[in-house]
PyMOL Python script that loads the backbone (N, CA, C, O; Angstrom):
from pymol import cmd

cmd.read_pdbstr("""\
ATOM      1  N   UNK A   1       0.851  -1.186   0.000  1.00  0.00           N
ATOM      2  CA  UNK A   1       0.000   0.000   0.000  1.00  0.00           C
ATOM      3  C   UNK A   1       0.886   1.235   0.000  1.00  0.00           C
ATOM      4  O   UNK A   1       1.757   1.442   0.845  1.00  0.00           O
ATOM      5  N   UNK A   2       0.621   1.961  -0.920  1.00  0.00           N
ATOM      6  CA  UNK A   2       1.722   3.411  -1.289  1.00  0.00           C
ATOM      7  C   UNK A   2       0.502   4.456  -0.612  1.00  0.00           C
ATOM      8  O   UNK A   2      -0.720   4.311  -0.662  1.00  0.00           O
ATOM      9  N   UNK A   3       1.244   5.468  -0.015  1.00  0.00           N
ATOM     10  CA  UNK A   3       0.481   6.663   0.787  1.00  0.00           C
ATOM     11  C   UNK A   3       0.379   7.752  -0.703  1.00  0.00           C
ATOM     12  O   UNK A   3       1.100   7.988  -1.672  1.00  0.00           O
ATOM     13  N   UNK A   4      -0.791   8.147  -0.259  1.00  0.00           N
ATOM     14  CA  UNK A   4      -0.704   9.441  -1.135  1.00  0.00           C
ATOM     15  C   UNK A   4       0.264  10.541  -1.176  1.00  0.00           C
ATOM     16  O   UNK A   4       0.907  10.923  -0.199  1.00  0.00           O
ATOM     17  N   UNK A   5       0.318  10.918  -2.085  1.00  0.00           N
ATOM     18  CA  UNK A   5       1.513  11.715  -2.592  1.00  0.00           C
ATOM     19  C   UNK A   5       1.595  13.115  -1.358  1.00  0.00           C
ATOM     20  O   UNK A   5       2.507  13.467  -0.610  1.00  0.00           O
ATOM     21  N   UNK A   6       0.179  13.666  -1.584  1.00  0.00           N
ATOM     22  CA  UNK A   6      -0.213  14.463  -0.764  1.00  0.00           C
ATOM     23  C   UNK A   6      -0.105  14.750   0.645  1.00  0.00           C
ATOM     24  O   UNK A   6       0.056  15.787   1.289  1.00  0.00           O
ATOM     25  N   UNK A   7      -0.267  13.274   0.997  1.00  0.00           N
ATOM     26  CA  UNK A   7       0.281  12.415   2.666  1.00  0.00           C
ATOM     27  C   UNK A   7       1.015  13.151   3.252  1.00  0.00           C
ATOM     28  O   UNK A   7       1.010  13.926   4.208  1.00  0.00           O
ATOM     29  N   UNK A   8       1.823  12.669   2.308  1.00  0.00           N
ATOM     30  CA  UNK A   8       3.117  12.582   2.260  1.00  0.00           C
ATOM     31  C   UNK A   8       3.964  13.872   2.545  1.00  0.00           C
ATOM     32  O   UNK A   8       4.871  14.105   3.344  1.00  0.00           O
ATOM     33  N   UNK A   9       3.294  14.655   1.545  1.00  0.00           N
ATOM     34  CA  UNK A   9       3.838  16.216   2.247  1.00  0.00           C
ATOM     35  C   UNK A   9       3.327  16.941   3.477  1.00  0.00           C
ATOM     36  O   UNK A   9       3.864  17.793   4.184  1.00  0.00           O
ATOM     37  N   UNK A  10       2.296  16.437   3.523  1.00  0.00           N
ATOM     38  CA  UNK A  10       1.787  17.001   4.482  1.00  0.00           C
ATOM     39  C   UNK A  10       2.451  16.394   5.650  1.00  0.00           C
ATOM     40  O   UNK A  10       2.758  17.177   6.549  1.00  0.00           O
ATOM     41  N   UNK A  11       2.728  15.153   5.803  1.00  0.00           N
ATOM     42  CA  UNK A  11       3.134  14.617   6.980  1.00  0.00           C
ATOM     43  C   UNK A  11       4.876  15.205   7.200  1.00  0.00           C
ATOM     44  O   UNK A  11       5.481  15.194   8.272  1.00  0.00           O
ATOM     45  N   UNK A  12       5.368  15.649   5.981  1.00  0.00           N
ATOM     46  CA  UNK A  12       7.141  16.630   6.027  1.00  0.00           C
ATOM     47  C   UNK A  12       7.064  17.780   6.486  1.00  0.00           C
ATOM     48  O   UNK A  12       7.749  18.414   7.288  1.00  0.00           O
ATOM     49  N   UNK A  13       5.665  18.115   5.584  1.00  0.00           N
ATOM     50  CA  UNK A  13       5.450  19.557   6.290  1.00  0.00           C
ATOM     51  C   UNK A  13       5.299  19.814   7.641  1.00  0.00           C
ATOM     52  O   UNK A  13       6.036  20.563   8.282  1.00  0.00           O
ATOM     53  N   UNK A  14       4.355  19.203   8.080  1.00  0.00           N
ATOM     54  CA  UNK A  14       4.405  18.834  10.007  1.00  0.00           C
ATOM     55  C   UNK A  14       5.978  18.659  10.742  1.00  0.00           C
ATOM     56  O   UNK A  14       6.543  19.066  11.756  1.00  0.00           O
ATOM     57  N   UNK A  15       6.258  17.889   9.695  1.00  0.00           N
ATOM     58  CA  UNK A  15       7.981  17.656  10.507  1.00  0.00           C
ATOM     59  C   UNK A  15       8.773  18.283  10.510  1.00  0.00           C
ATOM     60  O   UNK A  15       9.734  18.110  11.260  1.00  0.00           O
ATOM     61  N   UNK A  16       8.656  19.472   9.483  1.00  0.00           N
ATOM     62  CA  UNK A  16       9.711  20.575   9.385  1.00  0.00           C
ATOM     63  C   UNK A  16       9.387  21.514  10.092  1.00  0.00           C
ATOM     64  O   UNK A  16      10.230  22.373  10.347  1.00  0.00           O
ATOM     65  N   UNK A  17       7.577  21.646  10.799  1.00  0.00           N
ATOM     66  CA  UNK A  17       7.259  22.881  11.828  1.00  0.00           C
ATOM     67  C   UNK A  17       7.963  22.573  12.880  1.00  0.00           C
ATOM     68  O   UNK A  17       8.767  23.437  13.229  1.00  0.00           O
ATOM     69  N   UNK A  18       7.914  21.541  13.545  1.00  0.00           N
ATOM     70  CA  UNK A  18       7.855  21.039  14.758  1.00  0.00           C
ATOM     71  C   UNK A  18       9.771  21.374  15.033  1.00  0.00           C
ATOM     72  O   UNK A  18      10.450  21.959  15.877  1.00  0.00           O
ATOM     73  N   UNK A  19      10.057  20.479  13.562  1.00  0.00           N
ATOM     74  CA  UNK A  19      11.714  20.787  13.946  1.00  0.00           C
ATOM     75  C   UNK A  19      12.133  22.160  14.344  1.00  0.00           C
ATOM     76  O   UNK A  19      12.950  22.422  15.227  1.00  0.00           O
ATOM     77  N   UNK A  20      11.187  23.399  13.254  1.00  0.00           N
ATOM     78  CA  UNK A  20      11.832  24.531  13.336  1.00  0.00           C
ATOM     79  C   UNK A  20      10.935  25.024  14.967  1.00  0.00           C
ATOM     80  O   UNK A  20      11.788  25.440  15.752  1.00  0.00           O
ATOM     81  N   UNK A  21      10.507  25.036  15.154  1.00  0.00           N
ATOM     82  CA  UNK A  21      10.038  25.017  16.294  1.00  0.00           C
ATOM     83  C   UNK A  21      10.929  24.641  17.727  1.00  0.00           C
ATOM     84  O   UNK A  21      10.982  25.365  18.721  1.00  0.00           O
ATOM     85  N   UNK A  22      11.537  23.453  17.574  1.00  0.00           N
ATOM     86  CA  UNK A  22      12.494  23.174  18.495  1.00  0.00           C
ATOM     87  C   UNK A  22      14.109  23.517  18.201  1.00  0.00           C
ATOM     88  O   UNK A  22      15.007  23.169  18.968  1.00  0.00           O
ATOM     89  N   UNK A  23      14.292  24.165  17.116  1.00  0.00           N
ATOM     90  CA  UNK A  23      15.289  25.061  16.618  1.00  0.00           C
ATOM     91  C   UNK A  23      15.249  25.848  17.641  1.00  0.00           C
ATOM     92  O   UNK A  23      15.941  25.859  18.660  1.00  0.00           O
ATOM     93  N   UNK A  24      13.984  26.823  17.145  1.00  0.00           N
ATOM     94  CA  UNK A  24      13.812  28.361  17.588  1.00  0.00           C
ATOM     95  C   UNK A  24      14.056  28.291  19.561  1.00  0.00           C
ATOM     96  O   UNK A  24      14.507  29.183  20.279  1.00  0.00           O
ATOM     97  N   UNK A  25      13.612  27.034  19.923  1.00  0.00           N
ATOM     98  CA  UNK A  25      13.375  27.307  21.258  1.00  0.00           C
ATOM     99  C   UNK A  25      14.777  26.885  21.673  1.00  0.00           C
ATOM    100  O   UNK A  25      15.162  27.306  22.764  1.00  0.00           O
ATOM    101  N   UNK A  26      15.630  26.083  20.935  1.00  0.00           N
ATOM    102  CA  UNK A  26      17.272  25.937  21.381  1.00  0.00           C
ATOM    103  C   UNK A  26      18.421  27.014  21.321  1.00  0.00           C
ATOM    104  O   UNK A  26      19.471  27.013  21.964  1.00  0.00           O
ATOM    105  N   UNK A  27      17.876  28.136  20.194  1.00  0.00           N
ATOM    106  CA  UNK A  27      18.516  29.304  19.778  1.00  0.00           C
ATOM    107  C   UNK A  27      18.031  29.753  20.564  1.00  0.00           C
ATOM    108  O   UNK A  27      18.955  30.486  20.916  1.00  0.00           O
ATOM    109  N   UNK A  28      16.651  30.133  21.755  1.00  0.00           N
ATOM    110  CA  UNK A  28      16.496  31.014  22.858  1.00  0.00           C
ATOM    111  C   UNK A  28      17.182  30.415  24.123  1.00  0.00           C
ATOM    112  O   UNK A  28      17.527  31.182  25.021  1.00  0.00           O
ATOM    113  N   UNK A  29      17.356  29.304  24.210  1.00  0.00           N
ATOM    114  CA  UNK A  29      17.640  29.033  25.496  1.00  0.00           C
ATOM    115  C   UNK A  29      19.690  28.879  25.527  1.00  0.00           C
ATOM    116  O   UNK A  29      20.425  28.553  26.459  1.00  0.00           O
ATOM    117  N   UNK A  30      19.904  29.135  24.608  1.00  0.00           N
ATOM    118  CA  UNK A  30      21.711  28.739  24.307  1.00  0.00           C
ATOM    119  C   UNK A  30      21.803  30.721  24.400  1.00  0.00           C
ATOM    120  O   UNK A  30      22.570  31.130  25.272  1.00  0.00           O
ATOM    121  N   UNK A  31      21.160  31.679  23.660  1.00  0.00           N
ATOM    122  CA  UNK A  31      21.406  33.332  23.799  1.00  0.00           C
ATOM    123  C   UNK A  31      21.058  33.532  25.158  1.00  0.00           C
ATOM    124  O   UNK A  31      21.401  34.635  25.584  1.00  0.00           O
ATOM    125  N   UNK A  32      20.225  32.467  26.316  1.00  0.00           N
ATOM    126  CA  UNK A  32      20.264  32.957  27.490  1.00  0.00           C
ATOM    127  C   UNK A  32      21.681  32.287  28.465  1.00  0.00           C
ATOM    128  O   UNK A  32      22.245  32.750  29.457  1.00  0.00           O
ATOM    129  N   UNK A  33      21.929  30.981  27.652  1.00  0.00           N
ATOM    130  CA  UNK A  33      23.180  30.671  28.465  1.00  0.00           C
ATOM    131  C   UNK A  33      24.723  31.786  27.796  1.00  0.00           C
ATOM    132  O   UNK A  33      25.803  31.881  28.379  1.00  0.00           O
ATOM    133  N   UNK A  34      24.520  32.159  27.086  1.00  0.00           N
ATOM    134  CA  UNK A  34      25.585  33.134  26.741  1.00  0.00           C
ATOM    135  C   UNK A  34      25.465  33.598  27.267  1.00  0.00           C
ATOM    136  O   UNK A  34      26.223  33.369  28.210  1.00  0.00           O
ATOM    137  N   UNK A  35      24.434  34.893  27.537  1.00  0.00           N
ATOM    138  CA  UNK A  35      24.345  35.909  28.416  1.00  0.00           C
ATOM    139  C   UNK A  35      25.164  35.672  29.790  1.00  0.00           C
ATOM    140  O   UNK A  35      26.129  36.302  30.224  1.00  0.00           O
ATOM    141  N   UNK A  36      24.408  34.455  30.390  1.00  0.00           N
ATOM    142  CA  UNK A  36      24.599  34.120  31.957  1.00  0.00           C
ATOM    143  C   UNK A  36      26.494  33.969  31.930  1.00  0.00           C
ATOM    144  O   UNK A  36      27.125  34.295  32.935  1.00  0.00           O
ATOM    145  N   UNK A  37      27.089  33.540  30.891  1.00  0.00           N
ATOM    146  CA  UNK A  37      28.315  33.219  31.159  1.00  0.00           C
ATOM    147  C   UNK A  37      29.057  34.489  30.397  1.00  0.00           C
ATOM    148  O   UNK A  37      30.189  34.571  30.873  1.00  0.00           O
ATOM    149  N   UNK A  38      28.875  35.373  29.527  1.00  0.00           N
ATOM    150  CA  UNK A  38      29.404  36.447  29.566  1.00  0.00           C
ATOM    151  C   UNK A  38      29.370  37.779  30.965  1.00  0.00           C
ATOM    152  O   UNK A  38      29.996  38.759  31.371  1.00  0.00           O
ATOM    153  N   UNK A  39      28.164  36.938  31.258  1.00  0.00           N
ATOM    154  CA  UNK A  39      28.269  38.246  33.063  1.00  0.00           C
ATOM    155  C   UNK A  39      28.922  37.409  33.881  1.00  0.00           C
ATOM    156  O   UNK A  39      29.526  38.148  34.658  1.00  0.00           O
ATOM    157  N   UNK A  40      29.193  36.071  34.208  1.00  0.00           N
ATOM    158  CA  UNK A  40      30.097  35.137  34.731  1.00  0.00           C
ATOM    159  C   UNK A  40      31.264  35.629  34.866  1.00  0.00           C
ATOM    160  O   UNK A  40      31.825  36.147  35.831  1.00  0.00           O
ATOM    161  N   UNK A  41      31.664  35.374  33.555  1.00  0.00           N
ATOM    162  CA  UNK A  41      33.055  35.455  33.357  1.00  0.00           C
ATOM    163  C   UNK A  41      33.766  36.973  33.464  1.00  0.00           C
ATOM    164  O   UNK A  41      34.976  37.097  33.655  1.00  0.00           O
ATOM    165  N   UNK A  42      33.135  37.757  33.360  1.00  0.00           N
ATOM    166  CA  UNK A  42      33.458  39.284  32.982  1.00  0.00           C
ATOM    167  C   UNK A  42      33.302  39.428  34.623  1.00  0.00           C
ATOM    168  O   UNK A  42      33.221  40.648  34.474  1.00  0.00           O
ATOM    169  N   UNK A  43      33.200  39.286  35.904  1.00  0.00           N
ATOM    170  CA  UNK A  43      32.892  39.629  37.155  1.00  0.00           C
ATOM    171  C   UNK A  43      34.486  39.467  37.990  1.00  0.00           C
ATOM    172  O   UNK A  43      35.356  38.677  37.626  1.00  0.00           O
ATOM    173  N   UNK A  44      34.594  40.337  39.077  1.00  0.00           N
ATOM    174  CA  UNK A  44      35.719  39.925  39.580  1.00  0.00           C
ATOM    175  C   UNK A  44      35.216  38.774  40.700  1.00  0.00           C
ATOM    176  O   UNK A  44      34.031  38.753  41.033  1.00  0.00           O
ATOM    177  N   UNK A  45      36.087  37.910  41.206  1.00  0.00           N
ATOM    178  CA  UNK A  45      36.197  36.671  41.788  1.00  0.00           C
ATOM    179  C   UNK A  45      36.288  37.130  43.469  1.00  0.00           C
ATOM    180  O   UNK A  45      37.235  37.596  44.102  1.00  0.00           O
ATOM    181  N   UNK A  46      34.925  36.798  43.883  1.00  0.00           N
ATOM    182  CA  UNK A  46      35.052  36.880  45.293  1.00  0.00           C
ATOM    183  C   UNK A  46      35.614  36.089  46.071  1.00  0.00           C
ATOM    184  O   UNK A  46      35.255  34.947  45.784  1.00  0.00           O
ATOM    185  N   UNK A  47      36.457  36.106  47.085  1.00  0.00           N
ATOM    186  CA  UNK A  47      36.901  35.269  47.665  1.00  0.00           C
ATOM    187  C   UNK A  47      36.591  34.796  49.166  1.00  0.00           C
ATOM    188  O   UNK A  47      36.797  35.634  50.044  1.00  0.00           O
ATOM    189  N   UNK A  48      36.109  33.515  49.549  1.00  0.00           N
ATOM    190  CA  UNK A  48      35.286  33.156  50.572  1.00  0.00           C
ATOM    191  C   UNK A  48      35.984  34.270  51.963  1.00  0.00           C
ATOM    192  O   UNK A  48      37.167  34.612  51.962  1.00  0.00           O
ATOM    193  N   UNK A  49      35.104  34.646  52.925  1.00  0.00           N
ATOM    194  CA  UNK A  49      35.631  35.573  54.052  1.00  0.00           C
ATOM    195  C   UNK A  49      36.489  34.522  54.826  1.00  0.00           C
ATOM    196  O   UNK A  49      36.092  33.439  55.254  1.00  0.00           O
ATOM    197  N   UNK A  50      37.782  35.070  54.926  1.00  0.00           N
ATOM    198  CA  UNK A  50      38.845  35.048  55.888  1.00  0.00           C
ATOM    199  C   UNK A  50      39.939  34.164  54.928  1.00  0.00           C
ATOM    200  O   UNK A  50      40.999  33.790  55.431  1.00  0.00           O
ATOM    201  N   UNK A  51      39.655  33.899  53.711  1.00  0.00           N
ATOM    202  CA  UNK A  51      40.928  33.567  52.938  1.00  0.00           C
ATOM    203  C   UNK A  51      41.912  34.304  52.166  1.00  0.00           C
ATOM    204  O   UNK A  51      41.819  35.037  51.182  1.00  0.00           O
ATOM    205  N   UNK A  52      43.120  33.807  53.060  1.00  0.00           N
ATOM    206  CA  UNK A  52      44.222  35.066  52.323  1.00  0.00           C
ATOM    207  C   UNK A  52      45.048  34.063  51.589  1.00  0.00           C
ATOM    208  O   UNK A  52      45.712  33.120  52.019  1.00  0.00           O
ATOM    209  N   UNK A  53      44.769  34.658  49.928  1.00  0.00           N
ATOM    210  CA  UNK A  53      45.571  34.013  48.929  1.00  0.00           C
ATOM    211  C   UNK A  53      47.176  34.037  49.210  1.00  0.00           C
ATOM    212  O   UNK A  53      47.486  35.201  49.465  1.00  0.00           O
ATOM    213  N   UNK A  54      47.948  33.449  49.241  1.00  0.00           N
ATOM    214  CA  UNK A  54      49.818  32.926  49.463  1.00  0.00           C
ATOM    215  C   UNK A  54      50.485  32.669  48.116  1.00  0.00           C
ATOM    216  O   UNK A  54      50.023  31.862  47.308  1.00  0.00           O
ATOM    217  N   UNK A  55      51.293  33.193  47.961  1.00  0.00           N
ATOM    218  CA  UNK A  55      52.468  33.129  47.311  1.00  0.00           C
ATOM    219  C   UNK A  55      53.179  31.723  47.397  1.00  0.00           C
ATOM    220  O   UNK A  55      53.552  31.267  48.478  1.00  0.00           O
ATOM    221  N   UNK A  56      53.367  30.976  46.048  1.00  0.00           N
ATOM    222  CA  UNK A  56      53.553  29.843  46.510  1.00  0.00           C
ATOM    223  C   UNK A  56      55.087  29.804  46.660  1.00  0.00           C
ATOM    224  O   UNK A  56      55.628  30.063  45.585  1.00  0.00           O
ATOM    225  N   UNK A  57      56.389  29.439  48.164  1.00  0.00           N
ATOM    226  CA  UNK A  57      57.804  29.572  47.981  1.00  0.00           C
ATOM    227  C   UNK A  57      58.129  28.151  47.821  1.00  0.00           C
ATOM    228  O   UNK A  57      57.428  27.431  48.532  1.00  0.00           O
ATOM    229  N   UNK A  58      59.009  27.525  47.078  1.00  0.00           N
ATOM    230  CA  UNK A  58      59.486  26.487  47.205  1.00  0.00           C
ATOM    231  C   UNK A  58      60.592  26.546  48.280  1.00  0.00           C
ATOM    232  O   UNK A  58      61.529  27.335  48.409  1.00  0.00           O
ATOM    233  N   UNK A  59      60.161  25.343  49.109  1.00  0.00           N
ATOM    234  CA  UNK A  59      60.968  24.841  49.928  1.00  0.00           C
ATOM    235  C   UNK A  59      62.359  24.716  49.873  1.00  0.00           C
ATOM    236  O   UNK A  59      62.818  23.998  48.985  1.00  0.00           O
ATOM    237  N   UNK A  60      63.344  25.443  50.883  1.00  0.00           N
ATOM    238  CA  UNK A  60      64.774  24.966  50.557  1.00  0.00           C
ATOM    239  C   UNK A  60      65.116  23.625  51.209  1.00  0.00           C
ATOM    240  O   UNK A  60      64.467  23.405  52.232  1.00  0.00           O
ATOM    241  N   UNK A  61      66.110  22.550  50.797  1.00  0.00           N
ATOM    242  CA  UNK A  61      66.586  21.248  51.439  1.00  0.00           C
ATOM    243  C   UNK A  61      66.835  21.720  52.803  1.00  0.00           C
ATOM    244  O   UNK A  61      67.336  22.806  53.097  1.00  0.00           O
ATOM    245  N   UNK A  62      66.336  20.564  53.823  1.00  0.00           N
ATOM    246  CA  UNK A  62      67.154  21.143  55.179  1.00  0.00           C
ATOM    247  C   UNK A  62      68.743  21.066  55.072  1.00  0.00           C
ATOM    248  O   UNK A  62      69.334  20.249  54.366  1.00  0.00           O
ATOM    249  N   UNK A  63      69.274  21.913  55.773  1.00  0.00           N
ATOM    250  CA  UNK A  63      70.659  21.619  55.374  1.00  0.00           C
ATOM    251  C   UNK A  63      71.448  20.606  56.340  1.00  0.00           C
ATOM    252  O   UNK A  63      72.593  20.177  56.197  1.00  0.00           O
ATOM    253  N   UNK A  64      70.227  20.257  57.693  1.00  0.00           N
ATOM    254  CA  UNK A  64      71.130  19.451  58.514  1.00  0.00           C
ATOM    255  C   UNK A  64      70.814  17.751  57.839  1.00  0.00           C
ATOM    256  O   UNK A  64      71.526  16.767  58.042  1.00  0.00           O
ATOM    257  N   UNK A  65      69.911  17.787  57.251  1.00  0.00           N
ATOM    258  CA  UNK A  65      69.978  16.241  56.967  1.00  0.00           C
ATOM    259  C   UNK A  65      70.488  15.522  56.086  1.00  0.00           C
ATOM    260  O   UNK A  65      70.311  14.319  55.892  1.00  0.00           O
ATOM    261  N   UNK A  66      71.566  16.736  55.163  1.00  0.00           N
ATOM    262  CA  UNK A  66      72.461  15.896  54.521  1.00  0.00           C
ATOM    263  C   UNK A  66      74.161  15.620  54.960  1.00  0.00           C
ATOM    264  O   UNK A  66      75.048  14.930  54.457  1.00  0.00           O
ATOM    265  N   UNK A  67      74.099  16.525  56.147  1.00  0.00           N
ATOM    266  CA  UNK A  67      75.522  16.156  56.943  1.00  0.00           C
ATOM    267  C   UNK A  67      74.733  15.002  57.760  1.00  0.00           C
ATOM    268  O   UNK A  67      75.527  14.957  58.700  1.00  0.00           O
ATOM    269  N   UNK A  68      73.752  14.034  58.093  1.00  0.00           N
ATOM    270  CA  UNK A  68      74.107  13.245  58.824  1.00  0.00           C
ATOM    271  C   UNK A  68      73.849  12.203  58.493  1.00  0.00           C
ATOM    272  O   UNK A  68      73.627  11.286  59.284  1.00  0.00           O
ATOM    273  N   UNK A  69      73.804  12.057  56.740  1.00  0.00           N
ATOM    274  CA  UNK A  69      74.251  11.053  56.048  1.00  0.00           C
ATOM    275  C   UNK A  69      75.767  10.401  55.672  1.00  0.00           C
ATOM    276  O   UNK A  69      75.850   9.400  54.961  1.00  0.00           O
TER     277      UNK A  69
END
""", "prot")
cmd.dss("prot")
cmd.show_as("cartoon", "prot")
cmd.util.cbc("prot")
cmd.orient("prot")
């Protein structure tokens, strides 16, 4: 049994609303995650109360524990 020709478009045509349809609503919801991560990223970095960022020094060798090898 072959569908009518007519069916047939009609049933593409339905499929191409629906797609563009869930296009349109992925292009709104991806321009709201931009937004959220261009004000993200562009913010200065608070830092939790009472943490003081350190300078990292590398350690010098002790000097007594290789005379008592």
């Amino acid at each position: 049994m072959k569908m009518p020709q007519e069916l047939v478009i009609q049933k593409l045509e339905q499929q191409v609303k629906t797609l563009q349809y869930d296009c349109a609503e992925l292009q709104k919801h991806n321009d709201e995650l931009a937004d959220r991560v261009k004000k993200l990223a562009s913010r200065q970095p608070v830092w939790p109360k009472g943490y003081q960022p350190r300078r990292f020094v590398p350690r010098t060798p002790n000097r007594h524990s290789s005379e008592r090898n």
